[in-house]
C-alpha positions in Angstrom: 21.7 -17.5 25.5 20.8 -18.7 21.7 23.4 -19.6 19.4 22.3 -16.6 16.7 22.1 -13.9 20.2 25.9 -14.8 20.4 27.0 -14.7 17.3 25.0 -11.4 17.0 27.0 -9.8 20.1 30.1 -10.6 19.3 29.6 -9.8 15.6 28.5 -6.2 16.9 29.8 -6.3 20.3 28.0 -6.0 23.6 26.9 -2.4 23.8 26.3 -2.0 19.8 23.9 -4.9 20.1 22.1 -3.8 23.4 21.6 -0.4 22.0 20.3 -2.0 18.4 18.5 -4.7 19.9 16.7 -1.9 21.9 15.8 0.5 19.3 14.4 -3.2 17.2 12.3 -4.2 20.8 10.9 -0.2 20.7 10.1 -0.1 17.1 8.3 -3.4 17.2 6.8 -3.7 20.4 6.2 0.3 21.4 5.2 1.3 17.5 3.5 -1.7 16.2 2.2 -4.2 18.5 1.0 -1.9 21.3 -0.8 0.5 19.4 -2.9 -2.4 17.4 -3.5 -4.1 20.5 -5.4 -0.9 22.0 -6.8 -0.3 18.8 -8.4 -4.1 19.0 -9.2 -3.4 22.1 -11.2 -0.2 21.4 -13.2 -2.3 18.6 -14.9 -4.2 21.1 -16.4 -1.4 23.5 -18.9 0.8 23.4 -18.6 4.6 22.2 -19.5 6.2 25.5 -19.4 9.3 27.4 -16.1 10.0 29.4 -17.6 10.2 32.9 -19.1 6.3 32.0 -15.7 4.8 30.6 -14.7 2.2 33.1 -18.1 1.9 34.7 -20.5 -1.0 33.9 -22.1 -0.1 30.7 -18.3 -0.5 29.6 -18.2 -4.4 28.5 -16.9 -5.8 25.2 -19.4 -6.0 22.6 -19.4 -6.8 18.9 -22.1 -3.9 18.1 -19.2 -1.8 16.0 -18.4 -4.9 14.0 -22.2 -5.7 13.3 -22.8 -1.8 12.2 -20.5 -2.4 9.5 -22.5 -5.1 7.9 -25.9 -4.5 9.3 -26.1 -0.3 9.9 -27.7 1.0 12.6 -30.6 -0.9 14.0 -34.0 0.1 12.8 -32.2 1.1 9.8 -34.7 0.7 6.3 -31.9 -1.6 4.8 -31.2 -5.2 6.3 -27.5 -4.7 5.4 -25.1 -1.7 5.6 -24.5 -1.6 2.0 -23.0 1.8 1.5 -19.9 0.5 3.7 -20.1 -2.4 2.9 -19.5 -1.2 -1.0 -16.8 1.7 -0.1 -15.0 -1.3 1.6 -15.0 -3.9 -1.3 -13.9 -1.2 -3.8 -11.0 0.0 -1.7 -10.0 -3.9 -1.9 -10.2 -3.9 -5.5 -9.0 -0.9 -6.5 -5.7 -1.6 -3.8 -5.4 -4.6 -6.2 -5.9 -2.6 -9.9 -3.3 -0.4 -8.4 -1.0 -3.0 -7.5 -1.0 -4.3 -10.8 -0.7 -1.0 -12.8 2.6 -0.6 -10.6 3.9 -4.3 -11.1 3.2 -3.8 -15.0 5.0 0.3 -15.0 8.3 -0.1 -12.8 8.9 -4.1 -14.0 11.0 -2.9 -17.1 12.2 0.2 -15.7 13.8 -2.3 -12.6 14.8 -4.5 -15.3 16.4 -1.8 -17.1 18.0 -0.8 -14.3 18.9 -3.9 -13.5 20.2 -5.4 -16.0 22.4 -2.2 -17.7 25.4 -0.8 -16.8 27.0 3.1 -16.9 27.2 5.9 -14.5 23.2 7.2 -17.0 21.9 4.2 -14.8 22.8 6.0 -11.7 21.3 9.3 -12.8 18.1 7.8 -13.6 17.9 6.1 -10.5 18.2 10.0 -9.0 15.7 11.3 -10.9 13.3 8.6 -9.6 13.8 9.2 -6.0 14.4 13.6 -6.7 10.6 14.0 -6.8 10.0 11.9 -3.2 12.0 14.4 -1.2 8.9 16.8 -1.5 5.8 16.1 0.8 3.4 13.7 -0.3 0.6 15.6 0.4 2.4 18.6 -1.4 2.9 15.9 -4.7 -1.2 15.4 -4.3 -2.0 19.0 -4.8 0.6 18.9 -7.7 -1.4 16.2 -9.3 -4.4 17.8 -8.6 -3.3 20.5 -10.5 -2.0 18.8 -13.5 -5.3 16.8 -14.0 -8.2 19.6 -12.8 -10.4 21.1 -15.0 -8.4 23.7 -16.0 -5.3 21.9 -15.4 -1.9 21.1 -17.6 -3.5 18.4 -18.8 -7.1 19.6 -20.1 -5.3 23.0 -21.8 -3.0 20.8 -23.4 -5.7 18.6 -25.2 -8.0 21.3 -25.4 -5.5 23.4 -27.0 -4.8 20.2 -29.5 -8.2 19.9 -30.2 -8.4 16.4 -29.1 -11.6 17.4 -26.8 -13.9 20.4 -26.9 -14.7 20.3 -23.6 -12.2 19.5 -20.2 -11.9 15.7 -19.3 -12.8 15.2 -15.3 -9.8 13.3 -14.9 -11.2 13.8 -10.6 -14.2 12.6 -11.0 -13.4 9.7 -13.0 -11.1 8.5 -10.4 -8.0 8.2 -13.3 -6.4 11.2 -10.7 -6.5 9.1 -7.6 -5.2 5.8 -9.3 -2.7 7.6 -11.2 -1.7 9.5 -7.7 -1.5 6.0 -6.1 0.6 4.4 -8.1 2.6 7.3 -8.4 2.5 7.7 -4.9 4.1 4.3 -3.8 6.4 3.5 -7.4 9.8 3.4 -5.7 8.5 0.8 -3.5 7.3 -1.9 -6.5 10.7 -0.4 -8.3 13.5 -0.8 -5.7 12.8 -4.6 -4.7 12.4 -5.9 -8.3 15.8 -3.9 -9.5 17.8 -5.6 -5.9 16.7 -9.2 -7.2 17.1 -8.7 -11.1 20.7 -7.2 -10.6 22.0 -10.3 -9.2 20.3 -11.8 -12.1 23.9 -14.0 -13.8 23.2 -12.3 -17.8 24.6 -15.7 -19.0 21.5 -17.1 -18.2 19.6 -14.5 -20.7 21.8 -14.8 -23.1 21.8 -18.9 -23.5 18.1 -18.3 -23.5 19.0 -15.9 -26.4 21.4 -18.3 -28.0 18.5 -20.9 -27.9 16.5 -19.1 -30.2 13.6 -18.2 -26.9 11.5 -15.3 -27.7 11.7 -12.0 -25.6 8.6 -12.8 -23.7 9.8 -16.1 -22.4 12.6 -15.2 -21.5 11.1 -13.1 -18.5 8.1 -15.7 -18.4 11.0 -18.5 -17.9 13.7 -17.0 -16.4 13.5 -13.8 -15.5 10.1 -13.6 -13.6 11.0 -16.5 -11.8 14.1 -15.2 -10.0 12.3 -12.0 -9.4 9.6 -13.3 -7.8 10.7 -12.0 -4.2 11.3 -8.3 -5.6 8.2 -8.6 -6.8 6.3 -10.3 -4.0 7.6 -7.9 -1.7 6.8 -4.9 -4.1 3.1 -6.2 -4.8 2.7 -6.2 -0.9 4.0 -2.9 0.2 2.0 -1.3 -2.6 -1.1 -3.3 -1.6 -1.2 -2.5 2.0 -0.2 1.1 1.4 -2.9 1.4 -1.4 -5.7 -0.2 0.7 -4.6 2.1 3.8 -4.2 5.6 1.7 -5.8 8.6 3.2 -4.0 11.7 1.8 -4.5 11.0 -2.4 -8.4 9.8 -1.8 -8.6 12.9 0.4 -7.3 15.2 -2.4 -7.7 13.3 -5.3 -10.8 11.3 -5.3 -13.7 12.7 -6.6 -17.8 12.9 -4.8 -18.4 9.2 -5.6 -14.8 7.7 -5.1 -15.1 7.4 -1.3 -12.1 5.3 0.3 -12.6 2.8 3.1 -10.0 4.7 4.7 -11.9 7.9 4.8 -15.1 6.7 6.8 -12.5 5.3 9.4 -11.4 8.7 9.8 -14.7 10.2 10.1 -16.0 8.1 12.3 -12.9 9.4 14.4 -12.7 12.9 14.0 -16.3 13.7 12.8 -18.3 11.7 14.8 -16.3 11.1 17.7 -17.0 7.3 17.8 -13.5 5.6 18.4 -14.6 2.5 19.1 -16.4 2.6 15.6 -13.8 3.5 14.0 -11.3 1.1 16.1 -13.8 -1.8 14.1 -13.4 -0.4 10.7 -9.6 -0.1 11.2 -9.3 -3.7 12.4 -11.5 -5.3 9.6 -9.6 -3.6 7.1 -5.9 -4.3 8.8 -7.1 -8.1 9.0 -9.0 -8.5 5.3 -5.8 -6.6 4.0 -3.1 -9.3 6.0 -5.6 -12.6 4.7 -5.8 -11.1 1.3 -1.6 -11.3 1.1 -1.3 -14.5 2.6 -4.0 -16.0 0.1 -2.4 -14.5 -2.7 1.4 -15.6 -1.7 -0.3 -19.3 -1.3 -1.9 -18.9 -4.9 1.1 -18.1 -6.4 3.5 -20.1 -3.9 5.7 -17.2 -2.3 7.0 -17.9 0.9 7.2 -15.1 3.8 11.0 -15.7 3.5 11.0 -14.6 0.0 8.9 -11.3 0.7 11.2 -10.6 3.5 14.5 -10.9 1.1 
Protein backbone atom coordinates (compact mmCIF):
# COMPACT_ATOMS: atom_id res chain seq x y z
CA UNK A 1 0.00 0.00 0.00
CA UNK A 2 1.44 3.78 -0.68
CA UNK A 3 2.99 5.66 1.99
CA UNK A 4 0.15 8.72 1.74
CA UNK A 5 -2.92 5.47 1.58
CA UNK A 6 -1.48 4.75 5.15
CA UNK A 7 -1.02 7.66 6.57
CA UNK A 8 -4.55 8.43 5.27
CA UNK A 9 -6.12 5.28 7.10
CA UNK A 10 -4.80 5.61 10.17
CA UNK A 11 -5.24 9.40 10.22
CA UNK A 12 -9.08 8.50 9.61
CA UNK A 13 -9.18 4.98 10.42
CA UNK A 14 -10.03 1.99 8.41
CA UNK A 15 -13.76 2.12 7.88
CA UNK A 16 -13.85 6.26 7.85
CA UNK A 17 -11.50 6.02 4.92
CA UNK A 18 -13.17 3.04 3.05
CA UNK A 19 -16.38 4.75 3.24
CA UNK A 20 -14.70 8.35 2.09
CA UNK A 21 -12.53 6.86 -0.25
CA UNK A 22 -15.72 5.35 -1.78
CA UNK A 23 -18.00 8.27 -2.00
CA UNK A 24 -14.41 10.24 -3.71
CA UNK A 25 -14.05 6.81 -6.42
CA UNK A 26 -18.26 7.40 -7.05
CA UNK A 27 -18.12 11.07 -7.46
CA UNK A 28 -15.18 10.97 -9.78
CA UNK A 29 -15.43 7.93 -11.66
CA UNK A 30 -19.53 7.30 -11.64
CA UNK A 31 -20.33 11.40 -11.96
CA UNK A 32 -17.48 12.62 -14.03
CA UNK A 33 -15.45 10.38 -16.02
CA UNK A 34 -18.25 7.92 -17.08
CA UNK A 35 -20.70 10.16 -18.24
CA UNK A 36 -18.01 12.25 -20.57
CA UNK A 37 -16.68 9.05 -21.85
CA UNK A 38 -20.30 8.12 -23.24
CA UNK A 39 -20.82 11.53 -24.22
CA UNK A 40 -17.34 11.19 -26.43
CA UNK A 41 -18.50 8.27 -27.39
CA UNK A 42 -21.82 9.45 -28.75
CA UNK A 43 -19.81 12.29 -30.75
CA UNK A 44 -18.45 9.89 -33.02
CA UNK A 45 -21.74 7.97 -34.30
CA UNK A 46 -24.28 8.56 -36.35
CA UNK A 47 -27.83 9.94 -35.24
CA UNK A 48 -29.90 6.91 -36.20
CA UNK A 49 -33.07 5.30 -35.78
CA UNK A 50 -33.47 2.89 -32.66
CA UNK A 51 -34.23 -0.35 -34.51
CA UNK A 52 -30.50 0.48 -36.55
CA UNK A 53 -28.42 1.35 -33.34
CA UNK A 54 -25.88 -1.52 -33.06
CA UNK A 55 -26.32 -2.65 -36.57
CA UNK A 56 -23.75 -1.84 -39.41
CA UNK A 57 -24.65 1.68 -40.44
CA UNK A 58 -23.47 2.18 -36.69
CA UNK A 59 -19.56 3.04 -37.11
CA UNK A 60 -17.62 6.03 -35.67
CA UNK A 61 -17.57 8.87 -37.87
CA UNK A 62 -16.47 12.43 -37.64
CA UNK A 63 -19.65 13.81 -39.71
CA UNK A 64 -21.09 15.69 -36.23
CA UNK A 65 -17.70 17.33 -35.84
CA UNK A 66 -17.48 18.47 -39.53
CA UNK A 67 -21.30 19.94 -39.38
CA UNK A 68 -20.08 22.26 -36.90
CA UNK A 69 -17.59 23.85 -39.20
CA UNK A 70 -18.84 22.97 -42.55
CA UNK A 71 -23.06 22.74 -42.12
CA UNK A 72 -24.87 20.31 -43.72
CA UNK A 73 -23.57 19.12 -47.11
CA UNK A 74 -25.03 20.85 -50.04
CA UNK A 75 -25.46 23.69 -47.77
CA UNK A 76 -25.11 27.45 -49.97
CA UNK A 77 -22.22 28.33 -47.44
CA UNK A 78 -18.69 26.46 -47.49
CA UNK A 79 -18.55 26.96 -43.74
CA UNK A 80 -21.12 26.71 -40.86
CA UNK A 81 -20.80 30.21 -39.87
CA UNK A 82 -23.84 30.77 -37.80
CA UNK A 83 -22.25 28.08 -35.16
CA UNK A 84 -19.37 28.73 -35.77
CA UNK A 85 -20.10 32.59 -34.55
CA UNK A 86 -22.59 31.57 -31.58
CA UNK A 87 -19.49 29.41 -30.47
CA UNK A 88 -16.67 32.13 -30.65
CA UNK A 89 -18.96 34.71 -28.81
CA UNK A 90 -19.87 32.36 -26.00
CA UNK A 91 -15.82 32.10 -25.63
CA UNK A 92 -15.55 35.69 -25.48
CA UNK A 93 -18.17 36.77 -23.64
CA UNK A 94 -17.18 33.62 -20.84
CA UNK A 95 -14.00 35.76 -20.75
CA UNK A 96 -15.67 39.59 -20.56
CA UNK A 97 -17.52 37.98 -17.81
CA UNK A 98 -14.67 36.61 -16.07
CA UNK A 99 -13.10 39.72 -15.93
CA UNK A 100 -16.15 41.97 -14.78
CA UNK A 101 -16.23 39.39 -11.79
CA UNK A 102 -12.31 39.46 -11.12
CA UNK A 103 -12.51 43.45 -11.23
CA UNK A 104 -16.22 43.50 -8.78
CA UNK A 105 -15.52 40.89 -5.92
CA UNK A 106 -11.36 41.64 -5.84
CA UNK A 107 -11.98 44.55 -3.18
CA UNK A 108 -14.98 43.25 -1.70
CA UNK A 109 -12.48 39.82 -0.90
CA UNK A 110 -9.94 42.17 -0.02
CA UNK A 111 -12.17 44.01 2.27
CA UNK A 112 -13.11 41.07 3.67
CA UNK A 113 -10.06 39.96 3.92
CA UNK A 114 -8.16 42.13 5.27
CA UNK A 115 -10.71 43.80 8.13
CA UNK A 116 -11.72 42.65 11.23
CA UNK A 117 -15.30 42.80 13.42
CA UNK A 118 -18.22 40.66 13.84
CA UNK A 119 -19.92 43.69 10.47
CA UNK A 120 -17.41 41.46 8.39
CA UNK A 121 -19.27 38.40 9.25
CA UNK A 122 -22.67 39.95 8.48
CA UNK A 123 -21.61 41.05 5.19
CA UNK A 124 -20.27 37.87 4.33
CA UNK A 125 -24.21 36.68 5.16
CA UNK A 126 -25.69 38.95 3.09
CA UNK A 127 -23.60 37.72 0.12
CA UNK A 128 -24.42 34.13 0.39
CA UNK A 129 -28.59 35.12 1.83
CA UNK A 130 -29.65 35.68 -1.88
CA UNK A 131 -27.98 32.07 -3.20
CA UNK A 132 -30.32 30.06 -1.04
CA UNK A 133 -33.14 30.94 -3.65
CA UNK A 134 -33.20 28.95 -7.00
CA UNK A 135 -31.05 30.20 -9.67
CA UNK A 136 -33.50 29.99 -12.13
CA UNK A 137 -35.94 31.76 -9.66
CA UNK A 138 -32.94 34.73 -9.33
CA UNK A 139 -33.11 34.85 -13.41
CA UNK A 140 -36.74 35.70 -13.58
CA UNK A 141 -35.97 38.21 -10.75
CA UNK A 142 -33.48 39.83 -12.96
CA UNK A 143 -35.59 39.65 -15.69
CA UNK A 144 -37.84 41.59 -13.97
CA UNK A 145 -35.70 44.28 -12.63
CA UNK A 146 -34.24 45.01 -16.18
CA UNK A 147 -37.53 44.40 -18.62
CA UNK A 148 -39.18 47.03 -20.34
CA UNK A 149 -41.33 47.91 -17.79
CA UNK A 150 -39.11 46.85 -15.11
CA UNK A 151 -37.53 48.49 -11.74
CA UNK A 152 -35.02 49.71 -13.59
CA UNK A 153 -36.69 51.47 -16.78
CA UNK A 154 -39.57 53.20 -14.27
CA UNK A 155 -36.90 54.30 -12.15
CA UNK A 156 -34.96 56.30 -14.96
CA UNK A 157 -38.03 57.03 -16.76
CA UNK A 158 -39.48 58.39 -13.80
CA UNK A 159 -36.01 60.52 -13.36
CA UNK A 160 -36.25 61.66 -16.71
CA UNK A 161 -32.91 60.30 -17.62
CA UNK A 162 -34.66 58.55 -20.78
CA UNK A 163 -37.92 59.14 -22.49
CA UNK A 164 -38.28 55.92 -23.68
CA UNK A 165 -37.40 52.26 -21.78
CA UNK A 166 -33.68 51.04 -22.25
CA UNK A 167 -33.74 47.15 -23.67
CA UNK A 168 -31.39 46.26 -21.08
CA UNK A 169 -32.58 42.19 -22.77
CA UNK A 170 -31.87 42.84 -25.91
CA UNK A 171 -28.69 44.51 -25.44
CA UNK A 172 -27.33 41.57 -23.61
CA UNK A 173 -26.31 43.98 -20.34
CA UNK A 174 -29.21 41.49 -18.53
CA UNK A 175 -27.52 38.28 -19.38
CA UNK A 176 -23.87 39.56 -18.47
CA UNK A 177 -25.07 41.28 -15.51
CA UNK A 178 -27.07 37.82 -14.53
CA UNK A 179 -23.75 35.92 -15.18
CA UNK A 180 -21.68 37.55 -13.17
CA UNK A 181 -24.18 37.77 -10.66
CA UNK A 182 -24.94 34.38 -11.06
CA UNK A 183 -21.39 32.83 -10.25
CA UNK A 184 -19.91 36.06 -7.69
CA UNK A 185 -19.45 33.90 -4.62
CA UNK A 186 -17.28 31.75 -6.55
CA UNK A 187 -14.55 34.58 -7.85
CA UNK A 188 -15.28 36.09 -4.05
CA UNK A 189 -14.72 33.15 -1.69
CA UNK A 190 -11.22 31.93 -3.15
CA UNK A 191 -9.66 35.43 -3.39
CA UNK A 192 -10.91 36.34 0.41
CA UNK A 193 -9.32 32.43 1.76
CA UNK A 194 -5.80 33.60 0.18
CA UNK A 195 -5.80 37.40 1.10
CA UNK A 196 -6.76 36.62 4.81
CA UNK A 197 -3.61 34.78 5.41
CA UNK A 198 -2.16 37.76 3.83
CA UNK A 199 0.71 38.88 7.11
CA UNK A 200 -0.73 43.05 7.17
CA UNK A 201 2.97 43.76 8.07
CA UNK A 202 3.76 43.27 4.73
CA UNK A 203 1.15 46.18 3.62
CA UNK A 204 2.03 48.29 6.00
CA UNK A 205 6.07 48.32 5.26
CA UNK A 206 4.95 48.83 1.80
CA UNK A 207 3.04 51.83 3.35
CA UNK A 208 5.85 52.92 5.47
CA UNK A 209 7.95 52.93 2.21
CA UNK A 210 6.09 55.61 0.80
CA UNK A 211 4.40 52.76 -2.20
CA UNK A 212 1.37 54.01 -3.71
CA UNK A 213 -2.11 52.18 -3.16
CA UNK A 214 -2.02 50.68 -6.56
CA UNK A 215 1.33 49.01 -6.12
CA UNK A 216 0.83 47.82 -3.33
CA UNK A 217 -1.75 45.19 -4.75
CA UNK A 218 0.23 45.27 -8.11
CA UNK A 219 3.43 44.16 -5.80
CA UNK A 220 2.24 42.51 -3.09
CA UNK A 221 -1.03 41.88 -2.86
CA UNK A 222 -1.95 40.43 -6.35
CA UNK A 223 0.85 38.35 -6.17
CA UNK A 224 -0.03 36.22 -3.12
CA UNK A 225 -3.55 36.15 -4.38
CA UNK A 226 -2.89 34.72 -7.37
CA UNK A 227 -4.31 31.14 -6.49
CA UNK A 228 -7.69 32.70 -5.15
CA UNK A 229 -7.78 34.27 -8.13
CA UNK A 230 -6.70 31.64 -10.56
CA UNK A 231 -9.04 29.43 -9.13
CA UNK A 232 -11.91 32.05 -9.14
CA UNK A 233 -11.17 33.11 -12.89
CA UNK A 234 -11.55 29.33 -13.67
CA UNK A 235 -14.72 28.35 -11.98
CA UNK A 236 -16.32 31.47 -13.37
CA UNK A 237 -14.97 30.69 -16.83
CA UNK A 238 -16.08 27.26 -17.22
CA UNK A 239 -19.43 27.93 -15.57
CA UNK A 240 -19.90 31.10 -17.81
CA UNK A 241 -19.00 29.21 -21.11
CA UNK A 242 -21.41 26.22 -19.92
CA UNK A 243 -24.50 28.52 -18.69
CA UNK A 244 -27.92 27.48 -19.91
CA UNK A 245 -30.56 28.91 -17.50
CA UNK A 246 -29.54 32.98 -17.65
CA UNK A 247 -29.05 32.80 -21.71
CA UNK A 248 -32.32 30.95 -21.63
CA UNK A 249 -34.04 33.71 -19.64
CA UNK A 250 -31.99 36.49 -20.06
CA UNK A 251 -30.56 36.70 -23.49
CA UNK A 252 -32.22 38.49 -25.89
CA UNK A 253 -33.31 37.22 -30.05
CA UNK A 254 -29.68 37.74 -31.21
CA UNK A 255 -27.65 36.71 -28.05
CA UNK A 256 -27.79 32.97 -28.78
CA UNK A 257 -25.43 30.83 -26.36
CA UNK A 258 -23.30 27.93 -27.59
CA UNK A 259 -24.85 26.17 -24.87
CA UNK A 260 -28.37 26.54 -26.17
CA UNK A 261 -27.85 24.89 -29.80
CA UNK A 262 -26.34 21.95 -27.74
CA UNK A 263 -29.51 21.64 -26.18
CA UNK A 264 -31.55 21.89 -29.16
CA UNK A 265 -29.94 19.72 -30.99
CA UNK A 266 -30.86 17.35 -27.98
CA UNK A 267 -34.25 17.93 -27.17
CA UNK A 268 -35.48 19.68 -30.41
CA UNK A 269 -34.06 17.82 -32.90
CA UNK A 270 -33.39 14.62 -31.45
CA UNK A 271 -29.79 14.35 -32.72
CA UNK A 272 -27.67 13.14 -29.66
CA UNK A 273 -24.79 12.37 -31.33
CA UNK A 274 -24.94 16.08 -32.69
CA UNK A 275 -25.21 17.42 -29.80
CA UNK A 276 -22.61 14.83 -28.02
CA UNK A 277 -19.97 16.90 -30.73
CA UNK A 278 -21.04 20.35 -29.80
CA UNK A 279 -20.68 19.34 -26.03
CA UNK A 280 -17.31 17.83 -26.54
CA UNK A 281 -15.78 20.83 -28.60
CA UNK A 282 -16.90 23.14 -26.24
CA UNK A 283 -15.78 21.00 -22.88
CA UNK A 284 -12.29 20.60 -24.68
CA UNK A 285 -11.81 24.47 -26.25
CA UNK A 286 -13.02 25.53 -22.69
CA UNK A 287 -10.18 22.95 -20.69
CA UNK A 288 -7.23 24.37 -23.57
CA UNK A 289 -8.37 27.89 -23.13
CA UNK A 290 -7.50 27.51 -19.06
CA UNK A 291 -4.39 25.73 -19.46
CA UNK A 292 -3.12 28.47 -22.07
CA UNK A 293 -4.05 31.08 -19.92
CA UNK A 294 -2.46 29.53 -16.49
CA UNK A 295 0.83 29.10 -18.83
CA UNK A 296 0.56 32.93 -19.92
CA UNK A 297 0.39 34.06 -16.77
CA UNK A 298 2.52 31.16 -14.99
CA UNK A 299 -0.16 29.47 -12.50
CA UNK A 300 0.37 26.10 -11.68
CA UNK A 301 -2.55 23.46 -11.33
CA UNK A 302 -1.39 23.25 -7.67
CA UNK A 303 -2.07 26.79 -7.13
CA UNK A 304 -5.75 26.61 -8.73
CA UNK A 305 -6.28 23.59 -6.60
CA UNK A 306 -5.23 25.52 -3.25
Amino acid sequence: MPSFLKEFFNRNGTGMGLTILGLVLFWTIGLIILPQLSMLDFSFRPNLPPPEIGGPKDVYTLENYKYLIYGPEGGSQDYNTVDLRVFFRTLVAAVCVTIFNLILCYPIAYYLGQSKGSHIRIFAIMLIIPYWINEILRAFALRIIFGETGVLNTLFTGLGIWDTPFDFIRNDIALYAGLGYAYILLMIFPIYNVIESLDRNQIEAARDLGAPWWRIHWRVVIPYAKPGISSGCTMVFMLSAGALAAPQILGGPSSLWFTQLIYQQFNDNNDWPQGAAYAVVLLVTCILFVLAMMRLFKVNMGDIGK
